[in-house]
C-alpha positions in Angstrom: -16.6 1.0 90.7 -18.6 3.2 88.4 -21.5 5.2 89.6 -25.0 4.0 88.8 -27.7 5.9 87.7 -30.8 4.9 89.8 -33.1 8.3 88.5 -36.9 7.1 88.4 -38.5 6.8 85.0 -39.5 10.4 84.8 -36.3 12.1 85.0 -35.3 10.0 82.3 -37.7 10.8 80.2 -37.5 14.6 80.7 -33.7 14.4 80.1 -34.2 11.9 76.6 -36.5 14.8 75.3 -33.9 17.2 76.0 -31.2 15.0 74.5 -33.0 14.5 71.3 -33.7 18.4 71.3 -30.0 18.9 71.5 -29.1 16.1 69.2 -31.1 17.9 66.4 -28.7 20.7 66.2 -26.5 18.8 64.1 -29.2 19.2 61.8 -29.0 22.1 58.9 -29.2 25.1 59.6 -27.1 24.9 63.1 -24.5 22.2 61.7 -23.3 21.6 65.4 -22.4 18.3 64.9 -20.7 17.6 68.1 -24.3 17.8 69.9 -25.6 15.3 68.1 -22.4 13.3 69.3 -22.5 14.2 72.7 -26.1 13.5 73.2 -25.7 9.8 71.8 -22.9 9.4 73.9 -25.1 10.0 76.9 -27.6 7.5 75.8 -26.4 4.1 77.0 -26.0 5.0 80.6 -29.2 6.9 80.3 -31.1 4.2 78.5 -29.9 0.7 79.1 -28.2 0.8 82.5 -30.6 -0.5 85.2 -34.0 -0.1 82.8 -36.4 -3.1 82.1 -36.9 -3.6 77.8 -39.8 -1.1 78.4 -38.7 1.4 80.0 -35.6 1.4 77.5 -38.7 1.5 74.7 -39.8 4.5 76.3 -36.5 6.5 76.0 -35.7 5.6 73.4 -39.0 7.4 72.2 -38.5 10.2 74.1 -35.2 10.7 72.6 -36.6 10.4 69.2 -39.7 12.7 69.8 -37.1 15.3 71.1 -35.1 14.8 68.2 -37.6 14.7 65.4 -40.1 17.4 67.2 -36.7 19.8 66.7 -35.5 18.3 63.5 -38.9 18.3 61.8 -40.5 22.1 63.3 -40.3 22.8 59.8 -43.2 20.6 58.9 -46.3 22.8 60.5 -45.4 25.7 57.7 -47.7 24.1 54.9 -50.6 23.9 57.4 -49.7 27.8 57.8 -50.2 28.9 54.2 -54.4 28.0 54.7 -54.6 28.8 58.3 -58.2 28.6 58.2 -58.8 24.9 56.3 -55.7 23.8 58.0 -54.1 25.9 61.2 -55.9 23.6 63.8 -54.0 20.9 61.9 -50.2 21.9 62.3 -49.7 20.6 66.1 -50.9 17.6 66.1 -49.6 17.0 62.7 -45.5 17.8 64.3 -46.6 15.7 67.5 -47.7 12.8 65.0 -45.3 12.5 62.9 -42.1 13.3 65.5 -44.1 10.5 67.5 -44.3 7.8 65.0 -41.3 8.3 63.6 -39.8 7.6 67.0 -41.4 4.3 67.7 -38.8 3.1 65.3 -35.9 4.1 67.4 -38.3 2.9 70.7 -38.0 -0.5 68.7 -34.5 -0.6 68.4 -33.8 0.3 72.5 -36.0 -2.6 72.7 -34.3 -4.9 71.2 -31.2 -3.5 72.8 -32.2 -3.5 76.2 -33.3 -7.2 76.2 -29.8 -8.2 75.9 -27.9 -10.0 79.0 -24.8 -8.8 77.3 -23.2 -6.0 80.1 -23.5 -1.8 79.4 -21.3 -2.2 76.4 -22.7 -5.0 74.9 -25.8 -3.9 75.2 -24.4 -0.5 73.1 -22.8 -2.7 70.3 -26.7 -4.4 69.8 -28.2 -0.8 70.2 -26.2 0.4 67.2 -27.1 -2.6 65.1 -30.7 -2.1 66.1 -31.3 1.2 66.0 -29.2 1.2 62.3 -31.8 -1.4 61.1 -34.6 0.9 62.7 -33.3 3.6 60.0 -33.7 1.5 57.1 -37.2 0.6 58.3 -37.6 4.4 58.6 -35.8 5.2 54.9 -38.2 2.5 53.4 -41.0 1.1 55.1 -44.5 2.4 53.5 -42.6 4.7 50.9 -40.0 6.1 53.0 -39.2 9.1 55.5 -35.3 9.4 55.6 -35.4 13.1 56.3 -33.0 14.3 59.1 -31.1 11.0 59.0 -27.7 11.1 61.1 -25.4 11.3 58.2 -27.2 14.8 57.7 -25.2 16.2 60.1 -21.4 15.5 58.6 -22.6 17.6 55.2 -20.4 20.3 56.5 -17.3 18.4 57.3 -15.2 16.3 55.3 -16.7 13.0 56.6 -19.6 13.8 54.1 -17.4 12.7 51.4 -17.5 8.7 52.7 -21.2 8.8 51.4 -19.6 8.4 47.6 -18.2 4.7 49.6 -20.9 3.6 51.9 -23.9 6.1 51.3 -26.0 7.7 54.2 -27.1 4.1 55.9 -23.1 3.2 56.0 -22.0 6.7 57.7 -25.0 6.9 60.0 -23.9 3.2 61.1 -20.3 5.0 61.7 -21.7 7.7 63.8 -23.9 5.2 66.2 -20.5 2.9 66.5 -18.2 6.2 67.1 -20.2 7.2 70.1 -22.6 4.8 71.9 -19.9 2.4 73.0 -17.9 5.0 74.0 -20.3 6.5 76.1 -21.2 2.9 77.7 -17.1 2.5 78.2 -16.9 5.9 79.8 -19.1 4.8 83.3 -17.8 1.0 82.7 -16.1 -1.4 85.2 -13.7 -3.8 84.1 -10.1 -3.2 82.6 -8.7 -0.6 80.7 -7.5 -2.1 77.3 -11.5 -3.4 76.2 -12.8 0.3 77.6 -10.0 1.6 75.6 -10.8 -0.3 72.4 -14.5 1.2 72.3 -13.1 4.3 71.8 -11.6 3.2 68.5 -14.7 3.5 66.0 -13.9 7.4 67.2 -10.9 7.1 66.0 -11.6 5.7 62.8 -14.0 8.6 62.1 -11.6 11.2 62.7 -9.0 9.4 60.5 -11.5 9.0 57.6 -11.9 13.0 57.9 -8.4 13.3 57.7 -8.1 11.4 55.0 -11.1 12.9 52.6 -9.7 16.7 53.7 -6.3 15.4 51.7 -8.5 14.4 49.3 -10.3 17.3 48.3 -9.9 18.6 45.1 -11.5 21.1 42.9 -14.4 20.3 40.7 -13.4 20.0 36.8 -16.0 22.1 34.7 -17.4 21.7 31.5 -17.1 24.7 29.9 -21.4 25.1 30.1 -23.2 27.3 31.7 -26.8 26.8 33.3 -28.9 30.0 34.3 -31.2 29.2 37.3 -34.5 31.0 37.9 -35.9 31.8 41.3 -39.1 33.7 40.8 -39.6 33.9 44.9 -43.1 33.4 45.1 -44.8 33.2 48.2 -46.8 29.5 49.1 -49.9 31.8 49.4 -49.8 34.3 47.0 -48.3 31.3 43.9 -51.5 30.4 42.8 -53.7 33.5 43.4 -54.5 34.9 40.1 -53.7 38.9 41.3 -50.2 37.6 41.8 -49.6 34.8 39.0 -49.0 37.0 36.3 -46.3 39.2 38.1 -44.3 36.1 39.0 -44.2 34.6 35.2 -43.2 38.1 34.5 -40.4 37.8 36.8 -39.3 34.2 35.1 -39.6 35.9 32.0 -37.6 38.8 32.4 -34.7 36.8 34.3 -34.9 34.5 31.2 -34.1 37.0 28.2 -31.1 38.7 29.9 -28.5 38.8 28.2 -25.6 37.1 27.5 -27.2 33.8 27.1 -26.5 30.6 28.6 -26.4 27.0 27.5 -29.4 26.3 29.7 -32.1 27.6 31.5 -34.0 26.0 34.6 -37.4 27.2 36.1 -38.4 25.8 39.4 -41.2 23.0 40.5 -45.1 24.0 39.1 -43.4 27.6 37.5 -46.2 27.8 34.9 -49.5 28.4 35.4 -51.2 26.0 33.3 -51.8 23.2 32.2 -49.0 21.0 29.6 -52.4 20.8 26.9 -52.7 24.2 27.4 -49.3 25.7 27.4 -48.9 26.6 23.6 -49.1 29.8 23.7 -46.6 30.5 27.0 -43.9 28.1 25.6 -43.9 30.1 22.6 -43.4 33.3 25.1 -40.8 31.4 26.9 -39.0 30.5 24.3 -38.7 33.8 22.2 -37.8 34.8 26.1 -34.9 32.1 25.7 -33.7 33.4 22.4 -32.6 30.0 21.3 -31.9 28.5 24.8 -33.2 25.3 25.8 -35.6 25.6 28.8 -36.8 22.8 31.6 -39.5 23.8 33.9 -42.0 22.7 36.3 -45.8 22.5 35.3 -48.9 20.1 36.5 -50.2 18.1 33.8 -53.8 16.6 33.2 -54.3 13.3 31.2 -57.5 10.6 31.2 -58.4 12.0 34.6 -55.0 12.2 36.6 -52.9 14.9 37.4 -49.2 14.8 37.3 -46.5 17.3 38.3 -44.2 17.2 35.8 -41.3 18.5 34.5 -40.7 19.6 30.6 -37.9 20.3 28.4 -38.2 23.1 25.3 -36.2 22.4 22.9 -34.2 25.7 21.2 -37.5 26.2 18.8 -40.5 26.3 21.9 -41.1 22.3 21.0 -41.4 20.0 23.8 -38.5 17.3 23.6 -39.4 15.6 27.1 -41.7 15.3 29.9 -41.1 13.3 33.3 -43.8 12.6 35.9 -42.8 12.7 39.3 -43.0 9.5 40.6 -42.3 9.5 44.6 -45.2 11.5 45.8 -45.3 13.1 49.3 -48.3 11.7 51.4 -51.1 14.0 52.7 -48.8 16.9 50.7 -49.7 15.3 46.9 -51.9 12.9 47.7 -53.9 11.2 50.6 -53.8 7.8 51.6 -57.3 6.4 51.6 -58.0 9.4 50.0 -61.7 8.7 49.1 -62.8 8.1 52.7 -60.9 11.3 54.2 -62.3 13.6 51.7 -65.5 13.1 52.9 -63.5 14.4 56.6 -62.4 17.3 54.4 -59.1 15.8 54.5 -56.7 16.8 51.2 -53.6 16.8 50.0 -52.0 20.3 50.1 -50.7 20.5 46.8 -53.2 18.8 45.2 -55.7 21.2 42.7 -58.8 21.3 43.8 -59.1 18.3 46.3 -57.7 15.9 43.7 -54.3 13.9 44.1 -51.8 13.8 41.9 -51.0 10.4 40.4 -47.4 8.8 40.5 -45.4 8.2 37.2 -44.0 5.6 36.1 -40.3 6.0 38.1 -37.3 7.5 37.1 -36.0 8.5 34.1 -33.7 10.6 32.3 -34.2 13.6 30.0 -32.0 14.6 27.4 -31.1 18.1 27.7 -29.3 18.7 24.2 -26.1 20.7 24.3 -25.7 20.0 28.3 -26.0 16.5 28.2 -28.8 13.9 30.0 -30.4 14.2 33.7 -31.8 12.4 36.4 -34.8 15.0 37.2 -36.2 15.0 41.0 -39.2 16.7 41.5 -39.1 18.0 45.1 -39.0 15.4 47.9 -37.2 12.8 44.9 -34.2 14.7 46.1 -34.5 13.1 50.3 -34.3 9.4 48.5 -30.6 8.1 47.8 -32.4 4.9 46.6 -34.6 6.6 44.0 -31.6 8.5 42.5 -29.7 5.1 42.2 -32.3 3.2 40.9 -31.7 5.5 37.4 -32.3 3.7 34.2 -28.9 4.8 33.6 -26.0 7.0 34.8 -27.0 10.9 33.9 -24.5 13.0 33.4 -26.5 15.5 35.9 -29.1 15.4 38.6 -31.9 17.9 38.4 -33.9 19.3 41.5 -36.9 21.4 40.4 -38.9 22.3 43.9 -41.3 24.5 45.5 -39.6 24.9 49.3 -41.8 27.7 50.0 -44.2 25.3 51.6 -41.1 24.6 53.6 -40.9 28.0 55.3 -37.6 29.9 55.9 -36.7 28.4 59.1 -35.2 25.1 58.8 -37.2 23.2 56.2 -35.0 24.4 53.1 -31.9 24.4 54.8 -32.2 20.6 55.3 -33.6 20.3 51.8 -30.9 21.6 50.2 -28.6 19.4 52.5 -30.1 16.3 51.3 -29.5 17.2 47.7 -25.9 17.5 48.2 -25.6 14.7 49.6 -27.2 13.2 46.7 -24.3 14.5 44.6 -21.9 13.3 47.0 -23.4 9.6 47.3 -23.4 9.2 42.5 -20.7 11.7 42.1 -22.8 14.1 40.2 -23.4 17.4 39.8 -26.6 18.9 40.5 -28.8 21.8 39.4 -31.2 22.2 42.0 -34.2 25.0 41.0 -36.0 26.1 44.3 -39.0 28.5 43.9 -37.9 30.8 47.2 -34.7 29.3 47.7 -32.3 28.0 47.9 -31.2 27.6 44.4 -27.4 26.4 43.8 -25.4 24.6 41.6 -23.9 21.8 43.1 -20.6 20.0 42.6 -19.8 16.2 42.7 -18.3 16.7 45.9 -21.3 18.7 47.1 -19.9 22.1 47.5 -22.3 24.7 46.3 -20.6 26.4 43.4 -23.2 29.4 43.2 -26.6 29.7 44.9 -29.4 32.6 45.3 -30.2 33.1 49.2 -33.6 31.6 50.4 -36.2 34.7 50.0 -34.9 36.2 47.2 -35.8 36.9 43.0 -33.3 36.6 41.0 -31.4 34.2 38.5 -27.6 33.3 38.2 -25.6 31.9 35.3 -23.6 28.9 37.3 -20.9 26.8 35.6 -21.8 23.4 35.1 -19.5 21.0 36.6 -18.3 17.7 35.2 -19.2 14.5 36.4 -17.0 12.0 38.2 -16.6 8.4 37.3 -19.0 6.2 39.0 -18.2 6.1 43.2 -18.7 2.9 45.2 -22.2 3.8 46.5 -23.4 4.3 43.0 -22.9 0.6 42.3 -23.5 -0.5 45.5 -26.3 1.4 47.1 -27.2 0.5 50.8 -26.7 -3.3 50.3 -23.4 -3.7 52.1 -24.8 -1.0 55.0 -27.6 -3.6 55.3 -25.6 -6.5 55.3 -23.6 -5.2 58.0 -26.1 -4.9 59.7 -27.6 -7.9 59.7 -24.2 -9.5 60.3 -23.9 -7.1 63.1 -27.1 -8.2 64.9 -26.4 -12.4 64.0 -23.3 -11.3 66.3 -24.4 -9.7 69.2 -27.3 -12.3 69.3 -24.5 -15.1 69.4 -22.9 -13.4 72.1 -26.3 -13.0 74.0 -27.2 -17.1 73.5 -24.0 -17.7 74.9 -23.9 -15.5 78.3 -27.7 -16.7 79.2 -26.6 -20.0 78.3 
């Protein structure tokens, strides 16, 4: 006979929060993945032994506000660089959006909890349920798929699976590897079906196994790519006493000798606008000698602002602009923007009060002697469904960003986790550009080949690696995660209909 758990709500509560706090730390920077495992282990006995479908709800969302009020910390930095418009902002802005986001998991312990199916049962649905909550989450009004649960295998050779079944696929793993287990730990009954929960565990260290044999060195291409990190702080960037010495700084960093094949300026790295940029293209290029330049800069056309990314051609000539097209709410623009301006509400980044405008999607540039690339402005680079839906296959993704609105405690850390799983998931290289860090070249397998440490000036000539031939998740995307899932859930349901009947 297994022992019951018969705490009142409360208790429950308090030690969800705490599990979600702990859970976090598999999170960049920490990489402790087996606390993310243990605390979703603890879960089903914790959750959906002995609880009504609302009080399940509950801990389920005081598991996620645990988790996302650790995971997301980072996000009350860009209510820090303007402390007086927005300071009084930042709490309620991390107990917002660590809130909401955790009514999707309080969904899926729902759903979960309503099942007459016994402890382990009742696990197998959660995983289905709370794996369809984290599509809702990746896609549901734009998206939010930051600190997803595949996050924390980037360390590990697990993180190579996302080039077969993406970050959906792998998350679904992790909630299968431990939430039954957990539920077959305290569980009655006879030892072979316990037994047989522990097998999706199993399977996970097998497929870690397996990639670590795998591993191989990344193939170059004999082309080198300098990337520029001017380090400018969030509140000093667009002061004009400061402008000029960081350009300087980009400048400099860009005619040192020898040269490369290409170099890469971060997100917004010039100071004015693209119709008014003449004059410092032509100081850029005769900086460049010859090199091809891509760079960051906010454009102005028929009344909209863009941020944008440009490539210089060899002579100074512009041979490409993209428009980012996946903008950030309340950081680029502000939902229902006209009625909360008159609130005093604004988008951070936006100039003067005014949003920036979406492009048109994604597209490539053509970088001349390096080849074509995907370019991701920013927070394109959390989206493994934006990067796939590519007009065609790049031979490079490009992350241009601005993290110093992250901070320099977790923010960029995760950032620049999520961009090499992007590599990972299309089997591309990346150059990813950060303003304050942390710039790297990344491989197809998502090892960073070179980077420059968050906080500091300075450039670096990287290698550019080759890419690999097209992986799995490139031509699939999440579709067979989702129809797992789905397939999943019509299961469990069965089962339920046939034990209440």
């Amino acid at each position: 006979m297994s022992q019951r758990l018969r705490w009142s709500l409360r208790p429950r509560l308090a030690l969800a929060v705490v599990l979600g706090v702990i859970a976090a730390l598999g999170l960049a920077p920490y990489d402790l993945w087996p606390a993310t495992l243990g605390a979703l282990i603890c879960l089903p006995v914790l959750a959906l032994q002995d609880c009504t479908r609302k009080r399940a709800a509950m801990i389920g969302w005081a598991f996620g506000l645990g988790y996302f009020g650790h995971g997301l910390a980072w996000i009350v930095e860009p209510f820090l660089v303007d402390i007086p418009r927005h300071g009084w902002m930042a709490p309620f802005a991390l107990v917002l959006m660590a809130g909401g986001l955790a009514l999707f998991w309080a969904a899926a312990f729902w759903v979960a909890a309503a099942s007459r199916l016994g402890l382990v049962g009742r696990s197998w649905l959660l995983v289905f349920s709370w794996s369809l909550a984290e599509f809702a989450r990746a896609y549901v009004l734009t998206g939010f798929p930051w600190a997803a649960l595949a996050q924390i295998w980037v360390e590990t050779p697990l993180a190579q699976s996302l080039a077969f079944v993406g970050p959906q696929g792998l998350a679904i793993a992790t909630l299968a590897a431990a939430l039954p287990m957990g539920a077959a730990l305290i569980g009655t009954g006879h030892v072979l079906p316990r037994v047989l929960n522990a097998v999706p565990a199993l399977g996970l260290l097998a497929v870690a196994v397996y990639f670590s044999a795998l591993a191989a060195p990344a193939v170059m291409t004999g082309k080198t790519v300098r990337l520029v990190q001017p380090n400018a702080p969030q509140h000093q960037k667009w002061d004009p006493e400061h402008i000029p010495r960081f350009f300087r700084r980009q400048i400099e960093f860009t005619a040192t000798a020898p040269s490369p094949d290409l170099i890469v300026w971060p997100e917004t790295a010039v100071p004015t606008w693209l119709d008014e940029a003449e004059g410092v293209f032509q100081t850029i290029s005769d900086a460049a000698t010859g090199v091809p330049v891509v760079l960051g800069i906010r454009r102005y056309d028929s009344g909209r602002i863009y941020n944008s990314a440009v490539y210089l051609d060899g002579n100074g000539k512009l041979g490409g602009v993209y428009d980012k097209h996946h903008l950030v709410p309340f950081g680029e623009y502000v939902p229902l923007g006209d009625l909360l301006a008159r609130f005093g509400i604004h988008g951070f980044a936006a100039n003067a009060g005014q949003g920036f405008s979406a492009g048109p999607g994604p597209e490539l540039l053509s970088l001349g002697p390096v080849g074509s690339a995907l370019p991701l402005i920013c927070y394109e680079a959390v989206f493994p469904q934006d990067v796939g839906n590519a007009p065609a296959r790049p031979d490079m993704l490009l992350q241009l960003t601005n993290d110093a609105w992250f901070g320099s405690w977790s923010g960029p850390y995760q950032h620049l986790a999520q961009a090499r799983m992007r590599a990972i998931e299309q089997g591309l290289p990346m150059v990813r550009v950060a303003n304050t860090g942390i710039s790297a070249m990344i491989d197809p397998h998502g090892g960073t080949i070179a980077q420059i440490p968050l906080g500091f000036d300075g450039y670096i000539d990287a290698p550019l690696p080759a890419p690999l031939a097209p992986t799995h998740y490139a031509y699939t995307g999440d579709l067979p995660a989702f129809v797992l899932v789905l397939v999943g859930l019509g299961g469990m349901i069965g089962l339920h209909r046939r034990r209440a009947g």
